[in-house]
N, CA, C and O atoms as a CHARMM CRD file, in Angstrom:
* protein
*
  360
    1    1 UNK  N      0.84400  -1.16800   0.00000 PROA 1      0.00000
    2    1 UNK  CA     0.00000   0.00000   0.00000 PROA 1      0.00000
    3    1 UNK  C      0.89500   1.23800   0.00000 PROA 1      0.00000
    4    1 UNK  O      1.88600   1.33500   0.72400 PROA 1      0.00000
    5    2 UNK  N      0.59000   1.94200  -0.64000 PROA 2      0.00000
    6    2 UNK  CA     1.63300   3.52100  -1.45600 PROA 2      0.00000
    7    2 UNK  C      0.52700   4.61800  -1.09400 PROA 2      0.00000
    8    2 UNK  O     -0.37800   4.76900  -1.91400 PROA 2      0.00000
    9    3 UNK  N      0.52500   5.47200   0.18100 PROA 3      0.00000
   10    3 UNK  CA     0.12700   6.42400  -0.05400 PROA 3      0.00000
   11    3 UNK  C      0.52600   7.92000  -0.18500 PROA 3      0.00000
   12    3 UNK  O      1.27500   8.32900   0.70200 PROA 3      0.00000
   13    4 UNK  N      0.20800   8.66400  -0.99300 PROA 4      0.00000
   14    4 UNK  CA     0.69300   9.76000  -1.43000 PROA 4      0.00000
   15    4 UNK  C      0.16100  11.25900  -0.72900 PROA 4      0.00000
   16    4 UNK  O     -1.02400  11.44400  -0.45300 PROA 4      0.00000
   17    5 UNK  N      1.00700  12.06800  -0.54300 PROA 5      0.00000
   18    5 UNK  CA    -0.57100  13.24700  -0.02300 PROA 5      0.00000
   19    5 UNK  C     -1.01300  13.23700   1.23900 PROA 5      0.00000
   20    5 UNK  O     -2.12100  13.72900   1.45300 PROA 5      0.00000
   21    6 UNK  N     -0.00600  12.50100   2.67900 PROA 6      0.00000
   22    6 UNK  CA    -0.82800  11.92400   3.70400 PROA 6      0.00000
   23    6 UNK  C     -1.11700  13.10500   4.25500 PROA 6      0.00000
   24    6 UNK  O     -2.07700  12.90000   4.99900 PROA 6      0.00000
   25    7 UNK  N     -0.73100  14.51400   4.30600 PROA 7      0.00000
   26    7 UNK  CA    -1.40600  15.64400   4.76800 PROA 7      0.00000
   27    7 UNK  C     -2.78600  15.90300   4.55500 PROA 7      0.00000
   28    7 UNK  O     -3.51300  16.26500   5.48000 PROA 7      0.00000
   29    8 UNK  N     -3.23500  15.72100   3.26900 PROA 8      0.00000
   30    8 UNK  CA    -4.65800  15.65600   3.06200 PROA 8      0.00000
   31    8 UNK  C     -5.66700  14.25900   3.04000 PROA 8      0.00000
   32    8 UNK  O     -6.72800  14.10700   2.43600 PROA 8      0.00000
   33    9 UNK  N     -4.95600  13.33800   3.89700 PROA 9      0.00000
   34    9 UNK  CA    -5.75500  11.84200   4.31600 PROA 9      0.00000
   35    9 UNK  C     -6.06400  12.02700   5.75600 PROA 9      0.00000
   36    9 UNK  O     -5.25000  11.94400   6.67600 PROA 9      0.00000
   37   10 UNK  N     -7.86500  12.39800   5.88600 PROA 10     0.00000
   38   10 UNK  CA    -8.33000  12.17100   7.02300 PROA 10     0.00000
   39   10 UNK  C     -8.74900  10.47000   7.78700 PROA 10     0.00000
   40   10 UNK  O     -8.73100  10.14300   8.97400 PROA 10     0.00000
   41   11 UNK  N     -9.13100   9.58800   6.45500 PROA 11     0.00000
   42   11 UNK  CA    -9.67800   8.69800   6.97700 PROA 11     0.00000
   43   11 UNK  C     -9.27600   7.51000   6.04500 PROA 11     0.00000
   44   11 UNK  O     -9.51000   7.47400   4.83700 PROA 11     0.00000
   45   12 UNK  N     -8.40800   6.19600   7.03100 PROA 12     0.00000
   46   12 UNK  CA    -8.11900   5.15500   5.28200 PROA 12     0.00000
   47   12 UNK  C     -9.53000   4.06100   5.82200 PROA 12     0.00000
   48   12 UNK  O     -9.95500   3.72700   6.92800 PROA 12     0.00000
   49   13 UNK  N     -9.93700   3.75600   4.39500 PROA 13     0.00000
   50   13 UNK  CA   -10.73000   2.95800   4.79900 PROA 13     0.00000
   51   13 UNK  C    -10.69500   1.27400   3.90500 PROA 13     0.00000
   52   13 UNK  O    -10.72000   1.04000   2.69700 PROA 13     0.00000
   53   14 UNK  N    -10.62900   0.35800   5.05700 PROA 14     0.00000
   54   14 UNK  CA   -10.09400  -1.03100   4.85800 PROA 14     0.00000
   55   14 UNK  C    -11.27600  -1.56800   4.81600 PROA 14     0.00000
   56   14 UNK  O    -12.36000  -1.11700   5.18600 PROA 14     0.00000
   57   15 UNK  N    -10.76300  -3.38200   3.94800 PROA 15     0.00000
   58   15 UNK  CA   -11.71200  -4.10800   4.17300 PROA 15     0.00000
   59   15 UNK  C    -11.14300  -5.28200   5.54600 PROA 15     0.00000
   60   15 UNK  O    -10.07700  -5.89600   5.52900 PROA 15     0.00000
   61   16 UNK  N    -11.91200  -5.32500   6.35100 PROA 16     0.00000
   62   16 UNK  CA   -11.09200  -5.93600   7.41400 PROA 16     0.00000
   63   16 UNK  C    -11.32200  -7.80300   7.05400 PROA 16     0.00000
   64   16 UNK  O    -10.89700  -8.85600   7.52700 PROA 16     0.00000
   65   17 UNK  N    -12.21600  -7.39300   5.98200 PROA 17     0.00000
   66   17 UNK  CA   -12.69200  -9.39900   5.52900 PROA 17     0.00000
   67   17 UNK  C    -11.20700  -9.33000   4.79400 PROA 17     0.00000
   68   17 UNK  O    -11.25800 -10.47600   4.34700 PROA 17     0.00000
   69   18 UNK  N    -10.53600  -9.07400   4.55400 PROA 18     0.00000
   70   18 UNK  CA    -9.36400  -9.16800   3.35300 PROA 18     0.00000
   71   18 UNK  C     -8.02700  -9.70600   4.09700 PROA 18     0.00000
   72   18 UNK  O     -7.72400  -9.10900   5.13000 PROA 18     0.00000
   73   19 UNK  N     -7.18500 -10.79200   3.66700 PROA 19     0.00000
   74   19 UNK  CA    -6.21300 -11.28800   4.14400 PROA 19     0.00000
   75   19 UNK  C     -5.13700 -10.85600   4.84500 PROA 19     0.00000
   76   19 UNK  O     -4.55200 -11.03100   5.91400 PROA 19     0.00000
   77   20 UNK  N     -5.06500  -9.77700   3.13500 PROA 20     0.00000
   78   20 UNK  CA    -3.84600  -8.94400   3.34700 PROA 20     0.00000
   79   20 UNK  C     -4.00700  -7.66800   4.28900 PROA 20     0.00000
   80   20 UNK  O     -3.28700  -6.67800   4.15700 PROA 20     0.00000
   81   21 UNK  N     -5.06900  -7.77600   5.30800 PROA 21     0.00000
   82   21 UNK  CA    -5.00100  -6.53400   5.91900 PROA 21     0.00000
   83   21 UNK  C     -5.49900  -7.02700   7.33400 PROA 21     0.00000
   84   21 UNK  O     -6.38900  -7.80700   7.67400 PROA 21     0.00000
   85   22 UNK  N     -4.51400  -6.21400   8.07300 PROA 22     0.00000
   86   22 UNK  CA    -4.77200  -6.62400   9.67000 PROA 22     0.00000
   87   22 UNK  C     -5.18400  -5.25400  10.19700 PROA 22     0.00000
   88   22 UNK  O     -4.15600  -4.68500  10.56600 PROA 22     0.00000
   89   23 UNK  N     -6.34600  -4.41800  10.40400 PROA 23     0.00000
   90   23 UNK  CA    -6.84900  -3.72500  10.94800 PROA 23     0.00000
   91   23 UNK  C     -6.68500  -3.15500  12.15600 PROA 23     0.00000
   92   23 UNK  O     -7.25300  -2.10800  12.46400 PROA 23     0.00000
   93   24 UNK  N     -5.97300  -3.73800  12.85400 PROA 24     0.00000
   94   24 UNK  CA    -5.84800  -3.43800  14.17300 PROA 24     0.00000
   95   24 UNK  C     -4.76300  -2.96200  14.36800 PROA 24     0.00000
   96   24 UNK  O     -4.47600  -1.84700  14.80200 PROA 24     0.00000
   97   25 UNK  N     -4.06400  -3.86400  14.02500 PROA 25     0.00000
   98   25 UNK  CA    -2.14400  -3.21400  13.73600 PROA 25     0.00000
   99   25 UNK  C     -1.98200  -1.84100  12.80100 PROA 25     0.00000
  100   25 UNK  O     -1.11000  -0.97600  12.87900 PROA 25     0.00000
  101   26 UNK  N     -3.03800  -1.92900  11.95200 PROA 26     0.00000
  102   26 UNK  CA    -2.63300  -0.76600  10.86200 PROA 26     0.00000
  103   26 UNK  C     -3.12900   0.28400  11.52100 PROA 26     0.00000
  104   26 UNK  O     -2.78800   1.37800  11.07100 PROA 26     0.00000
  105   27 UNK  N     -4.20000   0.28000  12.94000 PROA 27     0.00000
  106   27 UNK  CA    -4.40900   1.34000  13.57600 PROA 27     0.00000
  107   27 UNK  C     -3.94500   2.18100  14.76400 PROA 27     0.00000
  108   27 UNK  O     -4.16400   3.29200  15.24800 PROA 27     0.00000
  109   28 UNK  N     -2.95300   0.75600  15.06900 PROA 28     0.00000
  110   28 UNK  CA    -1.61700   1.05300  15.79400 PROA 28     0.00000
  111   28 UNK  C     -0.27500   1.80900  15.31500 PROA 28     0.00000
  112   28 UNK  O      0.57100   2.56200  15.79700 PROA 28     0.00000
  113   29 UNK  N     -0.49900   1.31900  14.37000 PROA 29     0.00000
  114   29 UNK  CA     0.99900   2.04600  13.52400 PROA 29     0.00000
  115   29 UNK  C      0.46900   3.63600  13.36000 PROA 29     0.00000
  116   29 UNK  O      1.23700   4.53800  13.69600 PROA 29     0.00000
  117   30 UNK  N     -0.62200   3.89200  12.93000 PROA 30     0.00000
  118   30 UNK  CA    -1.38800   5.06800  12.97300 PROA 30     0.00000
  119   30 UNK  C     -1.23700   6.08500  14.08600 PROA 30     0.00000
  120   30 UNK  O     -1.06200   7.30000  13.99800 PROA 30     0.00000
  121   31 UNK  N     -1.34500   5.30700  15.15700 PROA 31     0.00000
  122   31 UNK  CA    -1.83100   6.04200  15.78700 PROA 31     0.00000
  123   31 UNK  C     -0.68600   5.85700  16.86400 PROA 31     0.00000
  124   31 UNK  O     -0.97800   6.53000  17.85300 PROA 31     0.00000
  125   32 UNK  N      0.44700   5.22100  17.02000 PROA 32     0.00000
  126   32 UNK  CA     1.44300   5.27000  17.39400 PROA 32     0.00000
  127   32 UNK  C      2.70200   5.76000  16.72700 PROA 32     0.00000
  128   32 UNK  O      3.79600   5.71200  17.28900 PROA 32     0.00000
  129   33 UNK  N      2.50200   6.27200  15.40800 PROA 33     0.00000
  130   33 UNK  CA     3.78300   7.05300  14.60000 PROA 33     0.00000
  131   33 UNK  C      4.34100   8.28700  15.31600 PROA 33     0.00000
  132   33 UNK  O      3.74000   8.64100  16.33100 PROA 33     0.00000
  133   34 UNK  N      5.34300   8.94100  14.94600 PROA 34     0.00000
  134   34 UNK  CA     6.38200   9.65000  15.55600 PROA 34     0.00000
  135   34 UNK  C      5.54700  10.89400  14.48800 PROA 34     0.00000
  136   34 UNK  O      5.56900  12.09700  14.74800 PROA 34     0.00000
  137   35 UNK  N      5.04600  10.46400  13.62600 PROA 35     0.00000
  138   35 UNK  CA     4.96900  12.00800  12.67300 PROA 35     0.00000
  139   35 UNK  C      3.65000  12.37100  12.81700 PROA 35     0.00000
  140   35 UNK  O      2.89100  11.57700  12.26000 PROA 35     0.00000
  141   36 UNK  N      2.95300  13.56300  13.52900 PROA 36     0.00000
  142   36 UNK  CA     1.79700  14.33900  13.69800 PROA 36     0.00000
  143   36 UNK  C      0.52800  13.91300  12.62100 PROA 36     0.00000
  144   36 UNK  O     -0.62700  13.50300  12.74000 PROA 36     0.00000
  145   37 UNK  N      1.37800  14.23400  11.59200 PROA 37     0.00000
  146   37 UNK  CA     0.02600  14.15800  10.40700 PROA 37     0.00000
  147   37 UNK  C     -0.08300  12.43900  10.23300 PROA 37     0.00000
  148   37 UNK  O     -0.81000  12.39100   9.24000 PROA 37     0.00000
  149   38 UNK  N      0.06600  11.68200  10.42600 PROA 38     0.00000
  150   38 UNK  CA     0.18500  10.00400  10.29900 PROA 38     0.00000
  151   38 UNK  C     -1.00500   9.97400  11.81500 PROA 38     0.00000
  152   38 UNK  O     -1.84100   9.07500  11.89700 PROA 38     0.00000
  153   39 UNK  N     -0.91000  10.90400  12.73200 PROA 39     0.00000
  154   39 UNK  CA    -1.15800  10.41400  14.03700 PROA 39     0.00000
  155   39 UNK  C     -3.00900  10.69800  13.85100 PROA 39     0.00000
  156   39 UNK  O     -3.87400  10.09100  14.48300 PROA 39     0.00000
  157   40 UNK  N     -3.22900  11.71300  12.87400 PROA 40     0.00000
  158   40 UNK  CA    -4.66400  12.09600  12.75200 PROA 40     0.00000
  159   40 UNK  C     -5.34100  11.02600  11.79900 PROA 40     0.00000
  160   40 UNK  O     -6.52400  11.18400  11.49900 PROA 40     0.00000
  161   41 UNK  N     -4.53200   9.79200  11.24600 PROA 41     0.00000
  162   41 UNK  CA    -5.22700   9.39900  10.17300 PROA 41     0.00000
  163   41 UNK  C     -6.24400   8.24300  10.75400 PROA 41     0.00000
  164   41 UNK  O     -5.73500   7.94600  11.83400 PROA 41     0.00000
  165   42 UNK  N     -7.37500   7.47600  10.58800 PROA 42     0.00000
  166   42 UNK  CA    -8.07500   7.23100  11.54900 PROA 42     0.00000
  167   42 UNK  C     -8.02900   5.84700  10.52800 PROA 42     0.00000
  168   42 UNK  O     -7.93100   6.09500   9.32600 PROA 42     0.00000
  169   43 UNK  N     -8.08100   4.68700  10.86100 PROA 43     0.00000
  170   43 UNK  CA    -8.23600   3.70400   9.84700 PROA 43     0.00000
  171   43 UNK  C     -9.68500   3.21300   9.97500 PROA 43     0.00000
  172   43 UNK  O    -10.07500   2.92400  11.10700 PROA 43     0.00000
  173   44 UNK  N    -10.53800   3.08600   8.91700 PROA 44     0.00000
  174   44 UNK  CA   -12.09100   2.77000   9.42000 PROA 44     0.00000
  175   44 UNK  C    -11.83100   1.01900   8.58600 PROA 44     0.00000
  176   44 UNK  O    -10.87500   0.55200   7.96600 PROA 44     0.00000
  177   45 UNK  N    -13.16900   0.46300   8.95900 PROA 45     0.00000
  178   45 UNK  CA   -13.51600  -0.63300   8.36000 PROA 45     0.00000
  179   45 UNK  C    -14.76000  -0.23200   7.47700 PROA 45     0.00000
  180   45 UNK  O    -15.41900   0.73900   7.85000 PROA 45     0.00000
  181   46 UNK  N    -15.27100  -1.16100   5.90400 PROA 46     0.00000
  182   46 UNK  CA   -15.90300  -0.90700   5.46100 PROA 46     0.00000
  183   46 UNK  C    -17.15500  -0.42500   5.50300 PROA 46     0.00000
  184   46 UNK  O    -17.75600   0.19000   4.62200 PROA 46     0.00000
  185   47 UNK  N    -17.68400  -0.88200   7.08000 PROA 47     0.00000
  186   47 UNK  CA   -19.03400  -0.21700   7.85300 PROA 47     0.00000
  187   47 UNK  C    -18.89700   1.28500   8.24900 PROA 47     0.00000
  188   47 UNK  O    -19.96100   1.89100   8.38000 PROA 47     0.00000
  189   48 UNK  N    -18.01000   1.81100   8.40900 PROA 48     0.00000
  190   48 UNK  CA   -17.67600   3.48800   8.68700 PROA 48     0.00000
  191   48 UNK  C    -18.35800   4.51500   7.32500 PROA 48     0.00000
  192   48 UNK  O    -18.70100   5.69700   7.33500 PROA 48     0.00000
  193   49 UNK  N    -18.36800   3.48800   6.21800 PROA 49     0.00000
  194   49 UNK  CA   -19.40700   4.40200   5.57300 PROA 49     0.00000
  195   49 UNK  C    -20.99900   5.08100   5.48300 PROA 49     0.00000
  196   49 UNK  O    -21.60400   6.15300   5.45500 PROA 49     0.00000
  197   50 UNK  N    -21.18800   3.50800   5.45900 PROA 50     0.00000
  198   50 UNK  CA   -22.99100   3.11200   6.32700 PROA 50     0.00000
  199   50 UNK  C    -23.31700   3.95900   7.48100 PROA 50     0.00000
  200   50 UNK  O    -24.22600   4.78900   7.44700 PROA 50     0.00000
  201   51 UNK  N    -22.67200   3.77400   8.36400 PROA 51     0.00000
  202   51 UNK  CA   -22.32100   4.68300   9.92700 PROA 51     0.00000
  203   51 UNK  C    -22.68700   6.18300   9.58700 PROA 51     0.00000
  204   51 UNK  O    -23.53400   6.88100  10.14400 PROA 51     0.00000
  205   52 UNK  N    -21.76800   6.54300   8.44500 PROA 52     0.00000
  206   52 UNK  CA   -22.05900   7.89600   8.15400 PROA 52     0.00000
  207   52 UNK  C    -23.08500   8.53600   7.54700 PROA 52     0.00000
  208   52 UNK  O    -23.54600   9.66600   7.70900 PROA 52     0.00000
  209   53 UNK  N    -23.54000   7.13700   6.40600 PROA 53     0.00000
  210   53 UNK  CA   -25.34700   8.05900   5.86900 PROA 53     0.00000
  211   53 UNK  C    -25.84300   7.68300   6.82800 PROA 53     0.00000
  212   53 UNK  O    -26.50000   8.64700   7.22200 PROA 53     0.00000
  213   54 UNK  N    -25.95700   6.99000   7.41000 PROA 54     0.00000
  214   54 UNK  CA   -26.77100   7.24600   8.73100 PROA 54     0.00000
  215   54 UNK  C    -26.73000   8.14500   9.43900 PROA 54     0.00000
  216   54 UNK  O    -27.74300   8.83200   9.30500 PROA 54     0.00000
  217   55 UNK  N    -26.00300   8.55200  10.21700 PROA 55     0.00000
  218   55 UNK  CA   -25.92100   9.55400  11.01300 PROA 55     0.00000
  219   55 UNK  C    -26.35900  11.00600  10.24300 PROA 55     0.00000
  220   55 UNK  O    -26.69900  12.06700  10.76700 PROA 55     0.00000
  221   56 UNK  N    -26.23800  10.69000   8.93600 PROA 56     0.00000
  222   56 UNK  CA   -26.15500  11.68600   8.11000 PROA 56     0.00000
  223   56 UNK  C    -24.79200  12.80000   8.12400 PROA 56     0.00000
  224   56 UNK  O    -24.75400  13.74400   7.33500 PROA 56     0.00000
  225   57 UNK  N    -23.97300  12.60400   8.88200 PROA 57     0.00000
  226   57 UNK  CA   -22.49400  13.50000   8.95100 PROA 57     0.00000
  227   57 UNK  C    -21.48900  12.57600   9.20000 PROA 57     0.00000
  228   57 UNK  O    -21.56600  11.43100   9.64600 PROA 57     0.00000
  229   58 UNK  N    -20.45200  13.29400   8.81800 PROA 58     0.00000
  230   58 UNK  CA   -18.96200  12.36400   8.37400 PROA 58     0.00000
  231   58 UNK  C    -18.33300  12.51000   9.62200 PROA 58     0.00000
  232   58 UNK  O    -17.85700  13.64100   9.71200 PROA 58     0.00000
  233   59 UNK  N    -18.09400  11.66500  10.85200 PROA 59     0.00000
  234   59 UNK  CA   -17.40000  11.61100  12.33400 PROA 59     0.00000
  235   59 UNK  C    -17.24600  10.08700  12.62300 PROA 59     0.00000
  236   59 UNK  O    -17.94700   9.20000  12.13600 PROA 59     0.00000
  237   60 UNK  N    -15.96100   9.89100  13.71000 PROA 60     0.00000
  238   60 UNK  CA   -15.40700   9.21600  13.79100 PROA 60     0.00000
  239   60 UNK  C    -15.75900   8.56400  15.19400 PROA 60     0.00000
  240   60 UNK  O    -15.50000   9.21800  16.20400 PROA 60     0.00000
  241   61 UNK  N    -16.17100   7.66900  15.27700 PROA 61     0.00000
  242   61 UNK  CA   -16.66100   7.46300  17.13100 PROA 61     0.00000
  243   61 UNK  C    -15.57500   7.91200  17.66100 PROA 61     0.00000
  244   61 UNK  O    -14.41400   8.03200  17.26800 PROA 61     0.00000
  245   62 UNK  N    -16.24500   8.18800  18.81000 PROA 62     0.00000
  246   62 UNK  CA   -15.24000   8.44000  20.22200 PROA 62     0.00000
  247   62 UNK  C    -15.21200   7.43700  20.81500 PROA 62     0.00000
  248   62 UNK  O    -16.15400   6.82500  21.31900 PROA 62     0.00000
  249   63 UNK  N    -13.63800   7.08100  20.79400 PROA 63     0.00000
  250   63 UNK  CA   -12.89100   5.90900  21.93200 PROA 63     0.00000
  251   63 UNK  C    -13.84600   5.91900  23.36000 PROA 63     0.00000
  252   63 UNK  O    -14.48000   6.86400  23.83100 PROA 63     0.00000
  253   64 UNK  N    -13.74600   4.86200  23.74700 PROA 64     0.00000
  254   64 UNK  CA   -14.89600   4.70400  25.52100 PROA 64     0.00000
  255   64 UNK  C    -13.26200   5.19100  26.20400 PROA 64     0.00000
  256   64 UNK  O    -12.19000   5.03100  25.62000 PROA 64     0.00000
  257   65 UNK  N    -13.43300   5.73700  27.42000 PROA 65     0.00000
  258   65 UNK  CA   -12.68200   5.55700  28.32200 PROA 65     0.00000
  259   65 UNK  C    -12.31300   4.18700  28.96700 PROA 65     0.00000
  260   65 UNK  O    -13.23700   3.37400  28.96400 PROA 65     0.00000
  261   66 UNK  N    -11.09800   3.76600  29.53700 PROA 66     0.00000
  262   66 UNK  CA   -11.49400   2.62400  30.05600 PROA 66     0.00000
  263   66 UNK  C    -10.69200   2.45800  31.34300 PROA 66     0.00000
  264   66 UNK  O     -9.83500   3.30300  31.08500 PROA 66     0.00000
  265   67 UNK  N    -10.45100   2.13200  32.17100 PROA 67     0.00000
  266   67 UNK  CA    -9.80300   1.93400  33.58000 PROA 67     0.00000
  267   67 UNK  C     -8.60300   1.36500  33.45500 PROA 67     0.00000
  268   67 UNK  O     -8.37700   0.68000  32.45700 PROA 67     0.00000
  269   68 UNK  N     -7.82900   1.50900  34.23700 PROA 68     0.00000
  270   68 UNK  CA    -6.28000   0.63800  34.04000 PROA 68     0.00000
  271   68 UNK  C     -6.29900  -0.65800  34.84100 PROA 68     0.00000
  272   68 UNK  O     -5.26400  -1.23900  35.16800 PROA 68     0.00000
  273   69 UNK  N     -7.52900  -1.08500  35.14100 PROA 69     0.00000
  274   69 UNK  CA    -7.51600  -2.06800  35.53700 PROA 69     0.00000
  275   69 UNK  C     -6.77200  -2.65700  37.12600 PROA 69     0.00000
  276   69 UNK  O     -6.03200  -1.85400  37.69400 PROA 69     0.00000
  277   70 UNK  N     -6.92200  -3.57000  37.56000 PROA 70     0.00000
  278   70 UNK  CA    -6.68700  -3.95800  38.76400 PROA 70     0.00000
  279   70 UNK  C     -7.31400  -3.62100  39.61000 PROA 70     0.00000
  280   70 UNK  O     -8.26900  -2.86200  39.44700 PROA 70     0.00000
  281   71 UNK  N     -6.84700  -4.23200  41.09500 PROA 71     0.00000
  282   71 UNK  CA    -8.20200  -3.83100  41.91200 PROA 71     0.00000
  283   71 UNK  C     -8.24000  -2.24400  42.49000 PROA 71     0.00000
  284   71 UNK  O     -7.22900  -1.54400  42.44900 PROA 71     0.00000
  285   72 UNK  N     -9.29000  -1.84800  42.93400 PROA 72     0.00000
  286   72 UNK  CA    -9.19000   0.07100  43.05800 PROA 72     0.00000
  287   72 UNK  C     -8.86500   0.22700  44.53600 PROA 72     0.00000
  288   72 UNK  O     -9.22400  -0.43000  45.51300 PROA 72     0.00000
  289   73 UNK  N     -8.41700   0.83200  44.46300 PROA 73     0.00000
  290   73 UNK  CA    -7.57700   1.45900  45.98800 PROA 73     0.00000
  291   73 UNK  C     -8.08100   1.64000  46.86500 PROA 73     0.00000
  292   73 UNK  O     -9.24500   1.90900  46.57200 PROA 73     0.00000
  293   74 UNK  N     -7.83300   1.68800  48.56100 PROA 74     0.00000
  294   74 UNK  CA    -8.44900   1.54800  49.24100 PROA 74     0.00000
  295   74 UNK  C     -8.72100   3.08800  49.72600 PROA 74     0.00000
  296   74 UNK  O     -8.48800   4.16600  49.17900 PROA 74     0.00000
  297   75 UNK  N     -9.36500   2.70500  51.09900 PROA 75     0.00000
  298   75 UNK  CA    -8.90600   4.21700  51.62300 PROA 75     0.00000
  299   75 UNK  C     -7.82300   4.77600  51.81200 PROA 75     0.00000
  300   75 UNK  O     -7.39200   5.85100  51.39500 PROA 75     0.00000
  301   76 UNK  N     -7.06400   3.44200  52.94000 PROA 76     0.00000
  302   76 UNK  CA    -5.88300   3.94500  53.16200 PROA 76     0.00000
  303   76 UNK  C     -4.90500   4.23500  51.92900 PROA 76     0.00000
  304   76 UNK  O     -4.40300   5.35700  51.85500 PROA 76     0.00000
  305   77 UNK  N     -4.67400   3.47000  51.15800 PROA 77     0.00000
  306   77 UNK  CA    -3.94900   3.86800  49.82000 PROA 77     0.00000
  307   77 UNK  C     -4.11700   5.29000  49.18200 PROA 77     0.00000
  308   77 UNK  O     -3.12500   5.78200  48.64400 PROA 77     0.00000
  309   78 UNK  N     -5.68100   6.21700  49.20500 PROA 78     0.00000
  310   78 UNK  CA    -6.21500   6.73400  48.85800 PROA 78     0.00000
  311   78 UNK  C     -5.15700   7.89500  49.56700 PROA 78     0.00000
  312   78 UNK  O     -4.52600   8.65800  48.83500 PROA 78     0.00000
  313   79 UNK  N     -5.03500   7.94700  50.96600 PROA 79     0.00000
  314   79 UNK  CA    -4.74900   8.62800  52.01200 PROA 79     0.00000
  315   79 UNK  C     -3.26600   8.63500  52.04000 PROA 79     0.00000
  316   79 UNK  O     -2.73800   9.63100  52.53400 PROA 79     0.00000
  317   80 UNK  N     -2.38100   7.52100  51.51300 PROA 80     0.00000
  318   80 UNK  CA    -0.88500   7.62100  51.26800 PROA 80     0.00000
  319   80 UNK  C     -0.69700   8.39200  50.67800 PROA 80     0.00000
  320   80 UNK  O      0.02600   9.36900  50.87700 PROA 80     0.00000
  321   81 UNK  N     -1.62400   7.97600  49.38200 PROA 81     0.00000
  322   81 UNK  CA    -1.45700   8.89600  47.91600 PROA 81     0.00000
  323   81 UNK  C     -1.44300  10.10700  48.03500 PROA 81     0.00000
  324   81 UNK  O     -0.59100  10.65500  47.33700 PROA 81     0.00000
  325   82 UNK  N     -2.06400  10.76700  48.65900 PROA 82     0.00000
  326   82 UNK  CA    -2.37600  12.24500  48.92100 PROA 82     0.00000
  327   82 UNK  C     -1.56300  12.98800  49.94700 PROA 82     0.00000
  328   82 UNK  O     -1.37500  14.17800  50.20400 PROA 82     0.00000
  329   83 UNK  N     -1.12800  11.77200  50.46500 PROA 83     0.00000
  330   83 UNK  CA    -0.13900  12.71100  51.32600 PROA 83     0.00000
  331   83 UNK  C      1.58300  12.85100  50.79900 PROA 83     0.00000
  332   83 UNK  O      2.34900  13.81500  50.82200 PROA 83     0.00000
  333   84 UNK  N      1.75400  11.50500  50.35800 PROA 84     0.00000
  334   84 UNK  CA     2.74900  11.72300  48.95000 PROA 84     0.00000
  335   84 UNK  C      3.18800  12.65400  47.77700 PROA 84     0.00000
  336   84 UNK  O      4.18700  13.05600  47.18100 PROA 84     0.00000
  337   85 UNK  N      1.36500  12.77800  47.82400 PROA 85     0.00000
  338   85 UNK  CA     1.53700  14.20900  46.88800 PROA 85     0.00000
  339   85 UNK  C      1.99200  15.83200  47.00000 PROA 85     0.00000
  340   85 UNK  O      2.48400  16.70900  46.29000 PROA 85     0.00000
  341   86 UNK  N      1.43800  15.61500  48.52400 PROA 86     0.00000
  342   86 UNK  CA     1.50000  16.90300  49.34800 PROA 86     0.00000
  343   86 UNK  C      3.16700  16.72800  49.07600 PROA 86     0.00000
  344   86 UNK  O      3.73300  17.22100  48.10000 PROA 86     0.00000
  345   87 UNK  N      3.68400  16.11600  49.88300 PROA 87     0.00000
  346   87 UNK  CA     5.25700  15.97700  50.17900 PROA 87     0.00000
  347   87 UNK  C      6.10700  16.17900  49.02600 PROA 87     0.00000
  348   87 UNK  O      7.02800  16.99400  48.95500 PROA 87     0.00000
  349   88 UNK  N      5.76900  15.46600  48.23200 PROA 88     0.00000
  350   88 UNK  CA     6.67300  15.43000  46.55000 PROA 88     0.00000
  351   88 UNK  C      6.35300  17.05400  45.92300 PROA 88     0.00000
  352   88 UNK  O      7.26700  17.81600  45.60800 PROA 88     0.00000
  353   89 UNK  N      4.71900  17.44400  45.80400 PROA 89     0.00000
  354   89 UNK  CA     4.99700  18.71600  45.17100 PROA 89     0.00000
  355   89 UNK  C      5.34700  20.19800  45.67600 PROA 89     0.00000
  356   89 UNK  O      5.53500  21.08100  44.83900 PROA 89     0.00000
  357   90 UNK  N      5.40600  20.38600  46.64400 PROA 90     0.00000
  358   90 UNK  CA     4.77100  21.36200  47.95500 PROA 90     0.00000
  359   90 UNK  C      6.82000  21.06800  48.81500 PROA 90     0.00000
  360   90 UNK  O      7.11100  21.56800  49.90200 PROA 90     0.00000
């Protein structure tokens, strides 16, 4: 794949049924590149079109937030933390 022009590429759009294309990785490389304009390019799957006459406007979902996982802190942890903070910035 040769693309030309990536300053004016908002959106590549894949077929993710297709062999030669791993979707997930290609949205990593995207979105993990060193160069700014590579970092805006959004890789869709062939349903991102549909998505859009529907909605009737051209947008990109918004990522969910998601937790870092593990178990959540206690009080006391809560209460280290904050006093750690005090100490380290202050």
């Amino acid at each position: 794949m040769v693309l030309e022009m990536l300053d004016q590429v908002d959106t590549i759009i894949v077929d993710p049924k297709s062999p030669s294309v791993n979707m997930e990785r290609m949205t990593i490389q995207f979105a993990c590149s060193k160069d700014p304009i590579m970092r805006k390019i959004h890789v869709e799957g062939l349903g991102f079109i549909a998505n859009c006459i529907a909605r009737k406007r051209f947008s990109h979902a918004v990522p969910t937030k998601q937790g870092l996982g593990g178990p959540a802190p206690t009080q006391a942890k809560k209460w280290a933390l904050y006093f750690l903070s005090l100490r380290v910035l202050y």
